[in-house]
N, C-alpha and C positions, 0 to 999 in steps of 0.2 A: 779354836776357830779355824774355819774351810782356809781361811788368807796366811795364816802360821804355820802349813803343811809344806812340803818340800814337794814341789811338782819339779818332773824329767821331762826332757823335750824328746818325742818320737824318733828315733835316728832317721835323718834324710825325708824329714816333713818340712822343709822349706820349702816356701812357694815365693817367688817374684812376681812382682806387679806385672800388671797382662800391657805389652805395651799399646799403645793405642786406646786404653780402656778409660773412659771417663767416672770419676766416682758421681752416685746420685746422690746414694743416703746410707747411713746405717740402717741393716736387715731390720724388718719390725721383730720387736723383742718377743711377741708372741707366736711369730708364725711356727709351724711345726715340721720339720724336718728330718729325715732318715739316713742313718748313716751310716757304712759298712765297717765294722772293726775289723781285723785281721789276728788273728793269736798264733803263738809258736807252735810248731808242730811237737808235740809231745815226743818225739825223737829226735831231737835235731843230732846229736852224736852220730846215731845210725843211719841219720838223712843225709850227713856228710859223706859218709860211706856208699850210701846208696847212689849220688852224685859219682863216683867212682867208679863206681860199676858201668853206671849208663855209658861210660866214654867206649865199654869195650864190645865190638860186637857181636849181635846174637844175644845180649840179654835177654835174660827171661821176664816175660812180663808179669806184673801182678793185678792181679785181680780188684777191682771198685774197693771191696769188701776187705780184702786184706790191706790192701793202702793204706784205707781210713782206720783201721785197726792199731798198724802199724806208726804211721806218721800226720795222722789228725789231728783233731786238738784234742788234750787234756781233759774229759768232763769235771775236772776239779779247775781248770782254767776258767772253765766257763760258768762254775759259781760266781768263782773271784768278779768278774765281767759281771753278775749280775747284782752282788753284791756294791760296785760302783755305779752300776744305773740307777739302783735305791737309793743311794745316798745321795746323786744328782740331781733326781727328779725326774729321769729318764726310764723309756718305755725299753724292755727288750722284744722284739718281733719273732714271733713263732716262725714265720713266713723268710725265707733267706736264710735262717738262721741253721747252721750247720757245721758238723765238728767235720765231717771229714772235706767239706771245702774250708774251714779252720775259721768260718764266716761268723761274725754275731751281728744285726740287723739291731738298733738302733734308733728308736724319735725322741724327741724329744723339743720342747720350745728355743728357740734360739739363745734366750735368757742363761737358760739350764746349761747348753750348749758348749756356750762361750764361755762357762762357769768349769765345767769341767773338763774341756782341754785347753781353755787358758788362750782363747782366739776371741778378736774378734770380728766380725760377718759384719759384708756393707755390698752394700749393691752399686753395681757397674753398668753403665750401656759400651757396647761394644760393634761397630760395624759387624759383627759377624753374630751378635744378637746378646741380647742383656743379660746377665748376668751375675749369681753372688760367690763373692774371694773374700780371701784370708790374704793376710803378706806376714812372712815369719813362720814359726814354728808351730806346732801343735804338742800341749805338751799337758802332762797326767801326774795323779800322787805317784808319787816313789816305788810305793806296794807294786802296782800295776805295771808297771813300765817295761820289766820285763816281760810280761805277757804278751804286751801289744807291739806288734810287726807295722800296722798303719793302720791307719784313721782318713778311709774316702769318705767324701759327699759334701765336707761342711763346703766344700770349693766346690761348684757344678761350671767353673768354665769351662765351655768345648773343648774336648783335648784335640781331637783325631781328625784325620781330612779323609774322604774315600779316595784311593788311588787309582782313578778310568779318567780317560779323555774319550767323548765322544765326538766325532767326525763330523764337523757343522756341516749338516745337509746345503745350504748355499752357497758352501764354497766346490763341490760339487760344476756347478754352473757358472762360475768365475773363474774356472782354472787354473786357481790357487793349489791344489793337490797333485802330486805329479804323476804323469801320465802314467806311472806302474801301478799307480792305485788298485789295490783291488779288495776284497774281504770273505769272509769265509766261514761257511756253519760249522761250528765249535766240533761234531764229528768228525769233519772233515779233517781240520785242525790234526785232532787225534791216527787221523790214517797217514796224512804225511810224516807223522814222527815216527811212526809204526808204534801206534802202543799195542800190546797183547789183547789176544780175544777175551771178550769178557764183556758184561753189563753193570759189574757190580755186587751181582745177588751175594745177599748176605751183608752188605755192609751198608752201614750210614754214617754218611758225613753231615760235619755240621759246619754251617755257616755265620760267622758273627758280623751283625750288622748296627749299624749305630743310628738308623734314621729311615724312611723310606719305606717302603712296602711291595708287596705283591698282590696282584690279579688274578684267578685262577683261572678267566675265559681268556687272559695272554697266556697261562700256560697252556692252556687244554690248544688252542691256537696256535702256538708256537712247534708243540712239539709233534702236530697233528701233521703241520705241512712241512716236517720232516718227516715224515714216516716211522715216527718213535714214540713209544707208547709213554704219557705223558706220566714220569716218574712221583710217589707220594713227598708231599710236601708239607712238614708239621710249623708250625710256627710257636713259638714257646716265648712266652714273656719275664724277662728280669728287668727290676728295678720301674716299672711300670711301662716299660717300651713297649709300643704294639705294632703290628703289623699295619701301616700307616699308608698307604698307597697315597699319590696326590698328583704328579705331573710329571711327563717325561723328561724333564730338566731338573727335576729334583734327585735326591739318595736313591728313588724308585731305579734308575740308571744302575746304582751300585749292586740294589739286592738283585735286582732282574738280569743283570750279566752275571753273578756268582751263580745260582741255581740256573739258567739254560746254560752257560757251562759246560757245569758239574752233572747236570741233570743229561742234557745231549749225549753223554760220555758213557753216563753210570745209570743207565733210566732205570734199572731196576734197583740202586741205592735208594737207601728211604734218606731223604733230605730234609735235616732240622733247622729251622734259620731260627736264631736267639737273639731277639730283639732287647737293645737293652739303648738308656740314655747315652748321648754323647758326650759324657764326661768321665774321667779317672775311673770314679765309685761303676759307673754303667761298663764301662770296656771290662775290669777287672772281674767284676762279677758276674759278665756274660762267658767268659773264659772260665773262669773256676765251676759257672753252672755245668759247662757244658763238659768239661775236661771229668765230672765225679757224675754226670746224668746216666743214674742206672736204671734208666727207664730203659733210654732210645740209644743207649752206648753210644756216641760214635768214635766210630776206629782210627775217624782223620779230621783235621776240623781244617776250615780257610778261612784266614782274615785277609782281609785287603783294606785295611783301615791302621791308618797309624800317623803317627809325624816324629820330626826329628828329636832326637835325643837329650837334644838341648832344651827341648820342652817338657819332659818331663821332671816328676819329683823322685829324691831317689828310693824314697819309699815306692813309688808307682814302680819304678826300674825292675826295684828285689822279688816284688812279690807277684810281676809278672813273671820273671822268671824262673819263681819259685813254682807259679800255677802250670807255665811249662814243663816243670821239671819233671813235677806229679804225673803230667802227658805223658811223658816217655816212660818216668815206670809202669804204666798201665796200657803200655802200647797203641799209644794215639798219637799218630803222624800229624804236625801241625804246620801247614803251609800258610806263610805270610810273603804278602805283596811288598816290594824292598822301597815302591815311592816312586812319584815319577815327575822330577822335579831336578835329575841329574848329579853330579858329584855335591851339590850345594844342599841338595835337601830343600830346597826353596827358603834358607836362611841367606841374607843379606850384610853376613859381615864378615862376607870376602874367605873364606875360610870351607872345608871340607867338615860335611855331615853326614850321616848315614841314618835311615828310619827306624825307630821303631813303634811296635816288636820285633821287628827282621830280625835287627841285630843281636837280639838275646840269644845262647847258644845253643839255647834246646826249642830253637824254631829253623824251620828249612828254608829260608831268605830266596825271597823268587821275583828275577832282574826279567828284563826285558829287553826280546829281538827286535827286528825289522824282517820277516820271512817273505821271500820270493819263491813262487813256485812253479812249474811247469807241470799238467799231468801228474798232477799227486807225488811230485817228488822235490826237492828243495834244490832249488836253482843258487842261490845266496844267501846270507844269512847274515846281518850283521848287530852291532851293537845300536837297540832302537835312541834315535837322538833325532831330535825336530827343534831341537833351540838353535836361532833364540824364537822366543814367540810358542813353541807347542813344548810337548814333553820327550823327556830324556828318564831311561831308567836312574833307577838308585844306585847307587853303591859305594862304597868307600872301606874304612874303616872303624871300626866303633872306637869312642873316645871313653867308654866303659867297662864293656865285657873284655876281658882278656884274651889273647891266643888260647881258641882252643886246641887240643894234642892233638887231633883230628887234619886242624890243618898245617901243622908243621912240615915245613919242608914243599912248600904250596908258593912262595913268594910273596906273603901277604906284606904289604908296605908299611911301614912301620908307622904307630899311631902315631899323633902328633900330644895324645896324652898317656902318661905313664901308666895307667890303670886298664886303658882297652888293649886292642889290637886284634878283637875278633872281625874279620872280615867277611864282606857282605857285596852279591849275593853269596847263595852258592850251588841254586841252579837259575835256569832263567828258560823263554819262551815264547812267542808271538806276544808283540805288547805293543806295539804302531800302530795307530787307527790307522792311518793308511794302507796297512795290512792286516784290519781289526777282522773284530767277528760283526756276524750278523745277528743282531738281537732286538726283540721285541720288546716295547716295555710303552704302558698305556696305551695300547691300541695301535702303535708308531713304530715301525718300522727305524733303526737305525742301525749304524756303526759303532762301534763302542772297543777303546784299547786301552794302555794302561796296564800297568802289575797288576793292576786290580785282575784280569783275567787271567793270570799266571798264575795264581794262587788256585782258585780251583780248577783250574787245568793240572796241575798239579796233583791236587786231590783226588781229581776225577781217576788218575792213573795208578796212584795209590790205591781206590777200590781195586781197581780192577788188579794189581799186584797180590793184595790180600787175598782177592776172591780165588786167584790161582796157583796161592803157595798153601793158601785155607786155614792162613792165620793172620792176625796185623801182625806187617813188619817192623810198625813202631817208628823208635826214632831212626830215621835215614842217616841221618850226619857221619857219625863213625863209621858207616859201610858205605855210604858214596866215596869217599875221599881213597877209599883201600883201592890200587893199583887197576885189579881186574875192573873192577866197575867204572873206575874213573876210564879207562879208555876204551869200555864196549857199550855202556850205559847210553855216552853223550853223544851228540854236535857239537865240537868244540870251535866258538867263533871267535875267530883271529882280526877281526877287521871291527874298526870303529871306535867308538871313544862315549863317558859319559859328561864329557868336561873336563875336569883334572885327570883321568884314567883313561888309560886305553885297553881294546882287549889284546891279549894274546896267546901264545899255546897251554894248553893248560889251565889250569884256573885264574882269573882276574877278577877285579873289582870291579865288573861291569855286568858280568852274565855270568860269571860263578864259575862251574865244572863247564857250563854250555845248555845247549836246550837239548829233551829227550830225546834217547832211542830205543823207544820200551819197549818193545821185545829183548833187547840186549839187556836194556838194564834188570826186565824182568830175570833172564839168566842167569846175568851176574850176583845179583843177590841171591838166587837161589844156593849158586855156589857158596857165598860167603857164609851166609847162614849151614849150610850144612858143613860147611867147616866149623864151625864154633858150636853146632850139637855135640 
């Protein structure tokens, strides 16, 4: 009998009750739902290794097709997996299902469900919208267990928050904002820092987005009355997310500052936005689609969507990390937004947090200034902070990731748990609405600041790095941190605080290395890189 078998519980599938979250009902036993498995990489010995390698720089990158070759899943894994969805009553889905994103797609009735990973599903209402959880483990026959890495979807609560603050136009006329106020087309942005010539050509970034949509007569509109040819923009649907436009108080806010950006910067980038749900199963598979998409490659992707650490599962943890990992051997620069909610993380029990994905080590963690400028040149520059009451960038310490070797010898503060001490950011960039960009989004003219625009400001510079070294340079981390770059690359900002941290010379826990000086830093990696051919 099914009840006499030995079922294993997922490592680090625990979930806690959502706080604030009222139970309604147990899920109905029939409804049908889809669920993302994750399996071992058929290499993991040499995946360790290969983890080795990326610390050092100048790795050589690997191609879509060798990857998946190399360190996909097992097509004899994925019998096994289909041989347990027979025996449960579950469907396996052509559609998502893929070895070398190590994915297998899943339905099945909630009944069947909760039968074969040993959960049970109950519905919640929740201020921030209804919702179905699990509390405890998730857990499989014995057989299997090795196989399986994690199990998204049976949980759909919200994980993630977009990181923008928009600049309430009424205060404006209350002279609540202070008289240095000012903001800035995202080009512009890019001529103050000096980034190097370039548009892009040849590269695409990809944007992950959890919610929200886009307009094409605000793009065509937008980038018209800059005098910039209005860049291509694909939109790609994971886990049934669509390109959802609705109000300029909405997510609309989040996607429509990532693409005018990245698009202002890099208009001749082709720009993917991969829409995918707001939860674990949605964020994870919008990354993993995007990290193996051998369609539209792209060579840098930006999230500005995340939360704190302490909100995730640590299966979510590994196997974000693990879909970064994949990033950097394939040479995809991934720029994530660090938060903007100050040394706390917007966690309220008194204690220091750090965002993720920032925090995983094979992402390039992007904090946030306050930039003053005179005539296209930077007047001041400090650590962006408007608490109490507005936002403060992210940063801190990870209470997960470890020191990576990268930053040794950097001052990183010591975690307050044994396990982390990867530290975050580690670059950063205009991120104060008060000193925001100017952005369109439903027909509305606004301000818009937040990491959320560091991230593809970020990217946007990375095309243009690729487009004039005429290769992706990949993962940044080990060659930011190496001497030459660290002090011709940056703006290193010494003034300011995110709450518990302050900055100062050299890298900190508030803006990282500093904000760009791309032309420099384009040189300097050129340097480093031709040292390590």
């Amino acid at each position: 009998m099914t009840s006499a078998r030995k079922f294993n519980a997922i490592a680090g599938s625990e979930r806690q009750p959502v706080r604030g979250a009222r139970l309604i009902q147990n899920s109905h036993p029939d409804q049908t739902i889809e669920v993302s498995v994750r399996l071992r990489s058929k290499s993991e010995v040499k995946r360790e290794d290969l983890m080795n390698n990326l610390k050092k720089p100048g790795f050589g990158h690997m191609s879509r097709a060798d990857f998946e070759t190399t360190y996909g899943a097992d097509p004899a894994d994925l019998d096994q997996i289909k041989k347990f969805a027979q025996e449960f009553g579950l469907k396996v889905n052509e559609t998502g299902t893929e070895l070398a994103r190590r994915t297998v797609m899943l339905s099945g009735t909630v009944t069947n469900l909760q039968k074969a990973f040993h959960v049970e599903l109950k519905e919640y209402s929740h201020p921030r919208g209804n919702f179905r959880g699990r509390i405890g483990t998730i857990s499989v026959p014995a057989e299997y267990s090795d196989i399986i890495t994690g199990v998204f979807g049976l949980d759909n609560r919200p994980q993630a928050e977009p990181h923008f603050r928009r600049l309430p136009a009424p205060e404006r006329h209350k002279h609540k904002i202070p008289a240095s106020a000012t903001s800035y087309d995202p080009n512009v942005v890019a001529q103050i820092y000096d980034y190097p010539s370039g548009d892009g050509t040849g590269q695409c970034i990809g944007l992950i987005e959890l919610g929200g949509g886009f307009q094409l007569d605000d793009l065509s509109n937008y980038f018209s009355a800059l005098n910039i040819n209005t860049p291509q923009v694909i939109s790609v649907s994971v886990d049934g997310g669509q390109n959802s436009p609705s109000t300029p108080d909405s997510a609309d806010g989040e996607v429509m500052l990532d693409i005018e950006v990245a698009g202002a910067i890099a208009p001749a980038a082709k720009i993917v936005v991969y829409f995918a749900p707001n939860t674990d199963q949605g964020f994870l598979d919008a990354i993993t689609t995007a990290v193996h998409d051998s369609t539209n490659q792209p060579s840098v992707l930006s999230i500005s969507w995340g939360a704190a650490e302490s909100g995730w599962t640590t299966q979510a943890l590994t196997n974000f990390d693990e879909a970064f990992q994949a990033a950097a051997a394939m040479g995809v620069t991934v720029c994530v937004a660090s938060g903007d909610s100050g040394s706390s993380d917007g966690v309220n029990d008194g204690t220091n947090h750090v965002d993720f994905p920032a925090s995983s080590s094979f992402a390039l963690g992007c904090g946030g200034t306050t930039l003053q400028t005179s005539n296209e040149q930077i007047v001041s520059e400090t650590v962006w902070n408007d608490q109490p009451g507005g936002g403060a960038t992210g940063g801190g310490v990870s209470s997960v990731f470890p020191l990576p070797s990268w930053q040794d010898g950097f001052d990183v503060p010591t975690p307050t748990v044994q396990s982390g001490g990867r530290g975050v950011p580690d670059v950063s960039g205009n991120a104060d609405p008060n000193t925001g960009y100017n952005i369109l989004v439903d027909g509305e003219n606004a301000v818009f600041g937040g990491t959320s625009a560091v991230a593809p400001l970020w990217a946007a510079l990375v095309a243009r790095i690729n487009q004039s070294i005429g290769k992706p340079v990949g993962f940044l981390n080990p060659l930011i941190y190496a001497q030459a770059v660290e002090t011709s690359g940056f703006h290193d900002i010494t003034q300011g605080n995110n709450g518990t941290f302050s900055a100062a010379q050299g890298w900190d826990p508030c803006t990282g290395l500093g904000s760009p000086e791309g032309t420099g830093l384009l040189t300097a990696l050129q340097g480093k890189l031709s040292q390590a051919a």
